[in-house]
C-alpha angles and dihedrals in degrees: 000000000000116000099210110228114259132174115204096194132067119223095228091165144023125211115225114221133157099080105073101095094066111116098211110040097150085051094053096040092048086054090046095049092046088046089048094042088052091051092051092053100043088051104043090045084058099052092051089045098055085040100054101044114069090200079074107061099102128117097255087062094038088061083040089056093045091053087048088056090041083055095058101048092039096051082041096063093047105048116032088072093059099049088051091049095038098036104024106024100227104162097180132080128183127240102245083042092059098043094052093051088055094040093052094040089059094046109045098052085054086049095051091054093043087056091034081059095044090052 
């Protein structure tokens, strides 16, 4: 007869391994945290400034504003893991942690060529 396959534990974290060989983390993190903070505020100073001015408030700018908004989640899911692994040292990510990341990093690029098209 055929066992079915069952598995009696849930995964509820990953560990993350491969970068600790690197010989400068807080470097790489540092450059990664400025690069990401520069991102944050050139998007999010595009978006006021589409927001606030009502000469803006044409469909061109609109798209413009949506890829702005695609930027920052996609540059969140990617690099707050990082600066957690390379700063802080935190090893571990959840499950559901891990999953959206993925999930999100598949979507939003489909979302950015679908706008990119539209413009």
């Amino acid at each position: 007869m055929l066992e079915s396959n069952v598995t009696t534990q849930r995964i509820t974290e990953f560990v993350i391994t491969g970068l600790d060989h690197l010989p400068n983390q807080n470097i790489l993190g540092v450059l990664i945290l400025l690069t990401y903070s520069l991102i944050l505020l050139g998007s999010s100073a595009n978006i006021c400034i589409i927001v606030s001015d009502q000469l803006l408030h044409r469909p061109m700018y609109i798209f413009i504003c949506n890829l702005a908004v695609i930027d920052i989640m996609f540059t969140t899911s990617a690099s707050t893991t990082l600066i957690a692994l390379l700063l802080a040292g935190v090893r571990n990510i959840s499950y559901h942690s891990c999953i959206s990341r993925k999930t999100s990093k598949s979507t939003l690029p489909v979302w950015r060529k679908c706008i990119l098209r539209l413009l």
